[in-house]
C-alpha positions as CSV (number, residue, x, y, z in Angstrom):
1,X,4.3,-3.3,10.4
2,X,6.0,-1.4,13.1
3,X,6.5,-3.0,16.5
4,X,8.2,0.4,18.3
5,X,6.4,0.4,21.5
6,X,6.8,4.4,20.7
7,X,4.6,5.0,18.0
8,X,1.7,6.3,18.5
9,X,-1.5,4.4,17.4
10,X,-4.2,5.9,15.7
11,X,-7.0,7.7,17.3
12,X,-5.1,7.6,20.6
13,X,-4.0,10.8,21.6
14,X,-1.3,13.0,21.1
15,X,1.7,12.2,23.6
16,X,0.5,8.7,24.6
17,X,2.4,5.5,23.2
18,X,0.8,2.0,23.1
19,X,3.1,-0.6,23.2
20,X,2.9,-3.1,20.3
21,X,2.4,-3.1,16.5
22,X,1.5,0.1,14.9
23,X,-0.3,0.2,11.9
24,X,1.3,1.4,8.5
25,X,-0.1,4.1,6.9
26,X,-1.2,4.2,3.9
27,X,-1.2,7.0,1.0
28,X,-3.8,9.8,1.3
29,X,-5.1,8.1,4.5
30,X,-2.4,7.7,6.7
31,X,-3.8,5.3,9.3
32,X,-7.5,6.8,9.6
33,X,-8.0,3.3,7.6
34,X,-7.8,1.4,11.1
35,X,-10.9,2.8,12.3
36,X,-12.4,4.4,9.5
37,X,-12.2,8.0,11.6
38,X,-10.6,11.4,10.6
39,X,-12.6,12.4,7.1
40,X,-12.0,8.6,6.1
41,X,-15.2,8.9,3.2
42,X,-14.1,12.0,2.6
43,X,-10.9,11.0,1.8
44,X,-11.8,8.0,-0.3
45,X,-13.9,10.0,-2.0
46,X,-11.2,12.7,-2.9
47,X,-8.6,9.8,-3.9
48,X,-12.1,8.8,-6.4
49,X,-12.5,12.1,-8.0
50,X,-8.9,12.8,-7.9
51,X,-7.6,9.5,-9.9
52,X,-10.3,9.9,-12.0
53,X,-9.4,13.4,-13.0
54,X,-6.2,12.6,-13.5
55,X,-6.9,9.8,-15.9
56,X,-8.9,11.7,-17.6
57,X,-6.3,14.7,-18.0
58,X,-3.7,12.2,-19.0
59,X,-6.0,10.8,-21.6
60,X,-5.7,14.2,-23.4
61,X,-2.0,14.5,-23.0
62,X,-1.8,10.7,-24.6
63,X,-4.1,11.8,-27.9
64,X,-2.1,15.3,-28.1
65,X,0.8,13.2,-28.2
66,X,-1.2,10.7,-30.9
67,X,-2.4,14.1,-32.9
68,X,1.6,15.5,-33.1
69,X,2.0,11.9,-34.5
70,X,-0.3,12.7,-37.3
71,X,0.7,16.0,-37.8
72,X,4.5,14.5,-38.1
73,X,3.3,12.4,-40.5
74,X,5.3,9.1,-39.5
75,X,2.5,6.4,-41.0
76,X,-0.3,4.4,-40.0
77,X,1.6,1.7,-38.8
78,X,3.6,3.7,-35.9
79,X,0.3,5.1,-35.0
80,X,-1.1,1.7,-34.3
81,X,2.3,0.4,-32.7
82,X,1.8,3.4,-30.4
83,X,-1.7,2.9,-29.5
84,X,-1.4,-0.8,-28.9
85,X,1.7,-0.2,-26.8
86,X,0.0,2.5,-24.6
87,X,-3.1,-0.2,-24.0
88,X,-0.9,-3.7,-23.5
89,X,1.4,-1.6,-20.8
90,X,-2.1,0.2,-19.1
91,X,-3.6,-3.0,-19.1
92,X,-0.6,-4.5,-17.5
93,X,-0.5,-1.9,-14.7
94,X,-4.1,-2.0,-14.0
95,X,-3.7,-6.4,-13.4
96,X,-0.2,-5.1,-11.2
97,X,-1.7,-2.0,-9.6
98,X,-4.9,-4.3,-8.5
99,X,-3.2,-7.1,-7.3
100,X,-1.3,-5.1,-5.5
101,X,-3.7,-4.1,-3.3
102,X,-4.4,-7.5,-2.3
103,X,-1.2,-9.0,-1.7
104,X,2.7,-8.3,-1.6
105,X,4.3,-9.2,-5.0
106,X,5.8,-12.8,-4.9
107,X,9.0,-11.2,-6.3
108,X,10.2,-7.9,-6.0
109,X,13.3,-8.1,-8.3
110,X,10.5,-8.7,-10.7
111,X,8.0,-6.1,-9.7
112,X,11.6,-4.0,-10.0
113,X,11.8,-4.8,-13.9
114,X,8.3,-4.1,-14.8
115,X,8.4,-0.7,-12.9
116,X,9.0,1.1,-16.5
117,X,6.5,-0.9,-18.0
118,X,3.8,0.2,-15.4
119,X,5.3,3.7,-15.5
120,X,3.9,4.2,-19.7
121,X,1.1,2.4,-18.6
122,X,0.1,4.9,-15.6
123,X,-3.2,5.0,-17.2
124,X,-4.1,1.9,-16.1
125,X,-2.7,2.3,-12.6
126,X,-5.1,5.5,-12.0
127,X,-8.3,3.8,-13.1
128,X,-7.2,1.1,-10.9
129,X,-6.9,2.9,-8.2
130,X,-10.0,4.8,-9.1
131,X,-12.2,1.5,-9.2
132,X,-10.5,0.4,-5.9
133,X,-11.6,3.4,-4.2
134,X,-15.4,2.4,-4.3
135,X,-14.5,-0.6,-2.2
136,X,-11.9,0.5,0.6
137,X,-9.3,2.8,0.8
138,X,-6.4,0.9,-1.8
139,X,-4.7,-1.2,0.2
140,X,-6.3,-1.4,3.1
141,X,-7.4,-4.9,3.0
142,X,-3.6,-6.0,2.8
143,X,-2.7,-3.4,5.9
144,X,-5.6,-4.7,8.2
145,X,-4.7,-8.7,7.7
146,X,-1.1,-7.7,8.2
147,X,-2.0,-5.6,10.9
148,X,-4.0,-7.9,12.9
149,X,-1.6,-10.9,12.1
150,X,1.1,-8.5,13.7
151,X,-1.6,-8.1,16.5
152,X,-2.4,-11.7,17.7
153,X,1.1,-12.4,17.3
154,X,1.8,-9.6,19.8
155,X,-1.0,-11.0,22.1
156,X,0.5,-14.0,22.1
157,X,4.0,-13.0,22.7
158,X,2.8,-10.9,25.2
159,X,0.6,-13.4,26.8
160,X,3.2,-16.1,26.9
161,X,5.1,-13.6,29.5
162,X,4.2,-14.0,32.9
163,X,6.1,-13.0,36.0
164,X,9.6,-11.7,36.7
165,X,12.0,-13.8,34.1
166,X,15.0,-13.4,36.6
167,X,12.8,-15.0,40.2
168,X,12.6,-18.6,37.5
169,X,16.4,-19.3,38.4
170,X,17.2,-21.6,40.7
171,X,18.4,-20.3,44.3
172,X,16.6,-17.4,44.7
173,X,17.9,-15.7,41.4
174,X,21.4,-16.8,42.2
175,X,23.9,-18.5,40.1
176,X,25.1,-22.0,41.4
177,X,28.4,-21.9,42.3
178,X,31.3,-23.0,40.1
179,X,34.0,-25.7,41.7
């Protein structure tokens, strides 16, 4: 969350600034996710088709790649090595690339590590991502509770502040004389 008073927030218009937190954008939707304005559906529904399509396409990459396998010959028991290493590492980026859209991983040294793991399991990711798609835009229900969090607290902050802080010292803004 960005709390540059210069940022512009989104659907104000262009050249005006709004002091406080500005919301984060987010992938494919920048920050039309805050109000749901700018081809929002349309967008959500292009992230659909578009994960969709390219889980699909990569699919057929993954069973050319299983076919050059056969055609090389190497045995039935690398083929099924391969197979259940491509589903255990898409099943384990689908659980990551969910929960991710939920809440900030715990540790990110650890998230760090497994960022191979998810990358030969980028199948899962996309239907992930995909599935999320019918719901919200991915992601956005982590951006909005940080977002108003970020909010309140600025209210707060901002309520808190009342007057000129220099007329609260003592002598009419002066500093008491040292002996």
């Amino acid at each position: 969350m960005s709390e540059n008073s210069e940022a512009p927030v989104a659907g104000a218009t262009p050249g005006s600034t709004t002091p406080g937190p500005q919301p984060e954008p987010l992938r494919f939707f920048g920050t039309t996710w805050v109000d749901h304005s700018g081809g929002y559906g349309l967008r959500r529904a292009g992230a659909a088709v578009g994960s969709l399509a390219a889980s699909v396409a990569a699919c057929f990459v993954l069973r050319f790649a299983y076919q050059g396998l056969q055609i090389a010959d190497v045995g039935g028991f690398v083929g099924i090595l391969v197979v259940l290493m491509f589903a255990i590492c898409s099943a384990i980026a689908f659980r990551k690339t969910w929960e991710g859209f939920s809440r900030r991983p715990a540790d990110p040294a650890r998230e760090a590590n497994l960022r191979g793991l998810k990358t030969i399991g980028f199948v899962g990711s996309l239907i992930a991502y995909f599935l999320r798609t019918f719901r919200e835009a991915p992601g956005e229900r982590l951006h909005r509770t940080e977002y108003e969090t970020a909010l309140a607290r600025y209210e707060k902050r901002r309520s808190a502040r009342t007057g000129n802080p220099a007329a609260r010292r003592t002598g009419k803004g002066k500093r008491p004389k040292r002996k």
